[in-house]
C-alpha positions in Angstrom: 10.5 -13.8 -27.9 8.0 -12.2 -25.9 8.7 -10.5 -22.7 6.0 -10.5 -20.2 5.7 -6.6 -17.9 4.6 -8.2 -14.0 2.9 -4.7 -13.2 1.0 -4.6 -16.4 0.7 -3.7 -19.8 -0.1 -0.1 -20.1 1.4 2.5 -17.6 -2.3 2.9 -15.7 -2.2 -0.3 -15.2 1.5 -0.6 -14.3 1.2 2.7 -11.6 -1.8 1.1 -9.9 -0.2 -2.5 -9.2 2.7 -0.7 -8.3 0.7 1.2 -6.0 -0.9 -2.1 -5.1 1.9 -3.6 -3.7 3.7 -0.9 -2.0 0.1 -0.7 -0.5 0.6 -4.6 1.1 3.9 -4.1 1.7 3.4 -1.8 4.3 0.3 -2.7 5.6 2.0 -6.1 6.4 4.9 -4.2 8.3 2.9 -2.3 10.7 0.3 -5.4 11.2 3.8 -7.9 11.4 4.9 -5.1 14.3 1.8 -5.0 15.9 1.8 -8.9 16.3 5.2 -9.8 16.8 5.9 -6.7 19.8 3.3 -7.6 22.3 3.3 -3.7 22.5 1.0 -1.9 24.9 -1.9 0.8 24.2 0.0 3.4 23.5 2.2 2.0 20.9 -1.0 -0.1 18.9 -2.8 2.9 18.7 -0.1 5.1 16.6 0.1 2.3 14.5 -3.6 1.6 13.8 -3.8 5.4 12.9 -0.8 4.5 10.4 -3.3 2.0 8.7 -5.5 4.2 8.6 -3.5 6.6 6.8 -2.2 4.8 4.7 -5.6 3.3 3.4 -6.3 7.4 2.6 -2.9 7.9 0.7 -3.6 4.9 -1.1 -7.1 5.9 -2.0 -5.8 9.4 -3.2 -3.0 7.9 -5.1 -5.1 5.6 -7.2 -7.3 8.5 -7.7 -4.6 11.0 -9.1 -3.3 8.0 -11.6 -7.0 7.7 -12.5 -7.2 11.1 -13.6 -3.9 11.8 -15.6 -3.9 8.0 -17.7 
């Protein structure tokens, strides 16, 4: 029997799913409290920067997993 890894098959490819989806995952928190919270200016904006951010750290984690594997 074959067992099937859901990330990947080599660890490159395993880190940058994983990366992937911790990626979504949070992205769809901050958007789900943007929507669900009615919230005013000064609470949307912190949380756009947060997007931001975390497009960057996403960007600079794939990159540093490119480089080592």
């Amino acid at each position: 029997m074959k067992t099937v890894n859901i990330l990947g098959d080599t660890a490159k490819e395993q880190w940058l799913n994983a990366i992937g989806i911790c990626d979504m995952a949070i992205e769809a928190n901050i958007n789900d409290a943007m929507m669900m919270a009615h919230m005013g200016e000064d609470v949307t904006e912190p949380l756009e920067a947060a997007l931001r951010v975390l497009g960057d750290y996403t960007s600079e984690m794939r990159r540093l997993v490119e480089g080592v594997m």
